[in-house]
N, C-alpha and C positions, 0 to 999 in steps of 0.2 A: 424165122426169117430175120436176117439183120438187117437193121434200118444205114440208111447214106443219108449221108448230109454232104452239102459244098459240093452239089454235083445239078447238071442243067440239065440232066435226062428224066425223061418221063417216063415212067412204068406204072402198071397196075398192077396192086396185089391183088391176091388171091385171096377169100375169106378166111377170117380167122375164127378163131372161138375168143370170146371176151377175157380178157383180163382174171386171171385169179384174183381171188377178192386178197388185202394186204394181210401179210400175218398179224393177231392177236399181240397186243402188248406184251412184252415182257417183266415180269416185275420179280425184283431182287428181295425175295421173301429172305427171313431169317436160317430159314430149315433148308435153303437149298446150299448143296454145297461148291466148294470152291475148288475144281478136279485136281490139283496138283496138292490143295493142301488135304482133301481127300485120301486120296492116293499114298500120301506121309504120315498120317496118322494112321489106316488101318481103317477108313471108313466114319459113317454118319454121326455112330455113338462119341465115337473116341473124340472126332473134332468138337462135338457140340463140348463133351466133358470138358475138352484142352479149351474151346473156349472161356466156358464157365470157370473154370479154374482161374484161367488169366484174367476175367473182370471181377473173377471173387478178390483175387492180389492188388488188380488196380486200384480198386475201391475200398482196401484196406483201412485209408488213413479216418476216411470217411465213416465205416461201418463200424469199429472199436468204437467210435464216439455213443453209437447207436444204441448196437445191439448188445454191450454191457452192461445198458442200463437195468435189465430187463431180468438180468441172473439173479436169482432169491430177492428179487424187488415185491416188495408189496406197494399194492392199487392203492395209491393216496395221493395229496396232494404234494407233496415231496416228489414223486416220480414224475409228477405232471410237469413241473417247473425244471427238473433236470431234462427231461424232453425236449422242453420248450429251448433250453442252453443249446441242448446240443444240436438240435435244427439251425438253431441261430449261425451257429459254429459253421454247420456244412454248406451256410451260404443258400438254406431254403428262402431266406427271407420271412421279413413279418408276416404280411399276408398267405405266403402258404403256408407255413409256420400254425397261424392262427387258425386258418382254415382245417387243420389237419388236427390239432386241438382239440378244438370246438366240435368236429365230427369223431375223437375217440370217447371224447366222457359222454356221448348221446348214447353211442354204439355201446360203451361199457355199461351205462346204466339201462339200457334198452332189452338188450342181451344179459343183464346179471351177470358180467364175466368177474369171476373172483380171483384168479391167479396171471401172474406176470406174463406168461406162457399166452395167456388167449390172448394177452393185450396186445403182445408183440403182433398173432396173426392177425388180428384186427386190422392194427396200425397198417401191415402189409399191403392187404387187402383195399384200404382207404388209398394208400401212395401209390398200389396200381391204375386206380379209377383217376386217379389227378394222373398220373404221364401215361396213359394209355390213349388221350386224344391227338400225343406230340409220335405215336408211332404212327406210319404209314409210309407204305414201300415206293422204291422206286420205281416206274413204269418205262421202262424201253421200249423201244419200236412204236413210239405214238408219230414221230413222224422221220423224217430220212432227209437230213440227219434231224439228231434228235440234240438240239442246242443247250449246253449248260453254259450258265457262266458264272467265277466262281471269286469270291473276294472276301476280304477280311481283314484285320488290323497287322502291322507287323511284326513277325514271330510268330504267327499262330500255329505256323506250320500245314501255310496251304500248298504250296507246291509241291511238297513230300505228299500230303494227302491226296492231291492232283492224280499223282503218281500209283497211287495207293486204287485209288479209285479205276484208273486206266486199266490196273489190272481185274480186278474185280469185273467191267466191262468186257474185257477180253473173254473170262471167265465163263462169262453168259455168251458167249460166241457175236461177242457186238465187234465191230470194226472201228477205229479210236484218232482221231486227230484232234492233238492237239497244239492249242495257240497262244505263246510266248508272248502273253500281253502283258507281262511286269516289264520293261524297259526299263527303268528304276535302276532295276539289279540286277547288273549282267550277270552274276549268281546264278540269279534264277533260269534267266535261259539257257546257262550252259547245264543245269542241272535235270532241266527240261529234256533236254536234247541227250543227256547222258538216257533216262528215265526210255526215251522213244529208239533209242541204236539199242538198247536191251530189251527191249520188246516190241521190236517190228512195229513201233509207230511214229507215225508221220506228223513233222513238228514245224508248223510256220513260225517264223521268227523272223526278226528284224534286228541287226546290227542297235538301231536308235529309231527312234522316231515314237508318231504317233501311234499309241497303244488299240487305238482305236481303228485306226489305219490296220492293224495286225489281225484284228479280231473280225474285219472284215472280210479280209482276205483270206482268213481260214475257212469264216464260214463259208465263202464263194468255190473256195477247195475242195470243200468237204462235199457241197456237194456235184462238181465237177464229177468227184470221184467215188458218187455215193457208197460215202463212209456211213455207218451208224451212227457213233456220237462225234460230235465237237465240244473238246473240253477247253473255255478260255480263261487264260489264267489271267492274274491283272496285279499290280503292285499293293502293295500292304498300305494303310490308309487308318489314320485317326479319324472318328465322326467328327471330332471338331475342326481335321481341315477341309473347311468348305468347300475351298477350290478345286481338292481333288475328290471330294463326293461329287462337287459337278461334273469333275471328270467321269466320275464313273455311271454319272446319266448320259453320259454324252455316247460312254462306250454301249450303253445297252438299246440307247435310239439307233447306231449304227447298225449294229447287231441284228436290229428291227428291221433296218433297210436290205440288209443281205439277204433277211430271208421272212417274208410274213409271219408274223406269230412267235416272232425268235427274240431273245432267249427263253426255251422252253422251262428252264428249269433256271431260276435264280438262288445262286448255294452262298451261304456263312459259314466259313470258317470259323469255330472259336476255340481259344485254347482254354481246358477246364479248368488251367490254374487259378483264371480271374476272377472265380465266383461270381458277387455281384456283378461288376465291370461287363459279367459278357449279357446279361441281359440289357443292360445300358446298348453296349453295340447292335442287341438285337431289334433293337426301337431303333435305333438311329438309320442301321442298314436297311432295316423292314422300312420307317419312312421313306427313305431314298429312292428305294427299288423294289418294294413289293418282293421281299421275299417267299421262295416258295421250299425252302430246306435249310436244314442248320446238316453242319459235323460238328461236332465236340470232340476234340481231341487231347489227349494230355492227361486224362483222366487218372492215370496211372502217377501213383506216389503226391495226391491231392488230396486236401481232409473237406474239401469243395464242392463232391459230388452232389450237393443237395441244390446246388443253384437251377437244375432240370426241373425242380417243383417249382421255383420262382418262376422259371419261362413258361414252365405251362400254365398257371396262373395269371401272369401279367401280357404276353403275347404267344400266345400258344403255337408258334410255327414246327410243322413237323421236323420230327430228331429225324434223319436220314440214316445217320452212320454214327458211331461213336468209337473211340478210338482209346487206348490202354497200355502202348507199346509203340516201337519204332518197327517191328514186321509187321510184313503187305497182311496177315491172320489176324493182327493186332488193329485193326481195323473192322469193323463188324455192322450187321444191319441193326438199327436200335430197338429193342423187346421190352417193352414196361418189365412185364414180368419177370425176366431175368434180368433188369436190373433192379429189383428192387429186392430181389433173390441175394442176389452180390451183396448189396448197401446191408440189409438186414440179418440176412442167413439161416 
């Protein structure tokens, strides 16, 4: 029966049967695939390979430091101190660094591992248990819409990943609008807007004004037109300018008043070249906003990939996505284990 609104007549309906209960979450596991990129490879095998391949390349600069240690190396303390270098190097930091240490020579001398060979699955093994608390998937359809909002310093390359994202969304048959809250950079919303005429989605924007003003309005849009998600974008920001971190409380109290409980999902962009630096940003955003997901992008042609042990370490917010390319493929769910597959080999 369809429902009227804006009308003075009185009618009685008829009995209904109650509401189907709301679909089950959706959640953007690693194993599910992405039908178009699917469909170009030849299937399940082929993508995961082409992925694995492209985070083994990504993670190149990073993994030569690594896992050469390890060729005809004998278990001494020589090996242990090149180890320790070359964690330093990839930006694990001291504490995981030390952590990771400190748990192989228990494990070697626990286990009597005699050859380079064990040490390395060890080590493997030990670096999944540290980034396997920073994996955990994304959950779609918790509510209608389901509110992201997304920010990060600038360059990190969030609006590409915005983008990056939307498709991925679509992907999983979500319905997508999004909202042009960088005013900053009229860059960005013309790129926004390029991103939504090629894929049939819906992009509030504003000429100028307040960013906050944009992202209310989207969400009020969204669900007007109950969209699945709202993705809002927002201008690139240093933690040390204050005033625009205030801004960006200010955007997510809004955001709050559009819609209870919103923004559902609060996303960091980082770019993996910064090593240390992005854990810095990830305390600083995480204070500001109570982070609920990181992306790490960039990852690709960086000897840096070790800074994912410092975050899980020092603030453990979940990897969402991680990124290794400039294709929408090149963008992926984050897997300890194949990443640590990539890093080592």
């Amino acid at each position: 029966m369809s429902r009227r609104y804006g009308t003075t007549s009185t009618f009685v309906a008829p009995p209904v049967a109650p509401p189907p209960p709301p679909p089950a979450p959706v959640e953007i596991e690693v194993a599910e695939l992405i039908p178009e990129t699917a469909e170009r490879l030849g299937g399940y095998t082929d993508h995961r390979r082409s992925w694995m391949d492209r985070l083994k390349t990504g993670l190149s600069k990073t993994s030569s430091n690594l896992s050469l240690l390890f060729v005809g190396a004998k278990i001494d303390e020589y090996l242990y101190e090149e180890l320790e270098a070359a964690l330093l190097m990839s930006d694990a930091g001291m504490d995981a660094t030390q952590f990771l240490l400190d748990a192989l020579r228990l494990k070697v001398k626990q286990d009597k591992l005699l050859d380079a060979a064990a040490v390395k699955v060890a080590l493997k093994g030990l670096m999944i248990d540290m980034l396997r608390p920073l994996e955990k998937p994304l959950e779609l359809g918790r509510h209608e819409p389901l509110v992201m909002m997304i920010s990060g310093v600038n360059g990190a390359g969030k609006t590409t990943t915005i983008g990056k994202l939307a498709k991925h969304m679509q992907a999983h048959h979500q319905s997508v609008l999004l909202a042009a809250g960088d005013t900053f950079r009229a860059a960005a919303r013309e790129q926004l807007m390029v991103w939504g005429q090629r894929n049939g989605i819906i992009v509030v924007s504003q000429a100028s004004g307040d960013p906050a003003a944009v992202a209310f309005d989207a969400v009020q849009s969204g669900k007007a037109r109950s969209v699945d998600v709202v993705m809002v974008d927002t201008a690139g920001r240093l933690p040390t300018q204050l005033h625009l971190m205030e801004e960006l409380k200010k955007i997510k109290r809004v955001i709050g008043k559009g819609m209870d409980g919103a923004p559902h999902e609060t996303l960091l962009v980082i770019d993996g070249n910064t090593g240390q630096n992005a854990l810095t940003q990830v305390k600083a955003f995480d204070d500001a906003l109570g982070l609920t997901g990181l992306v790490i992008t960039k990852l690709d042609g960086t000897a840096k990939g070790g800074v994912l042990a410092a975050i899980a370490r020092a603030r453990p917010v979940p990897v969402y996505f991680i990124g290794v390319g400039e294709k929408i493929e090149d963008l992926q769910p984050f897997n300890a284990t194949e990443f640590v597959e990539a890093l080592l080999g």
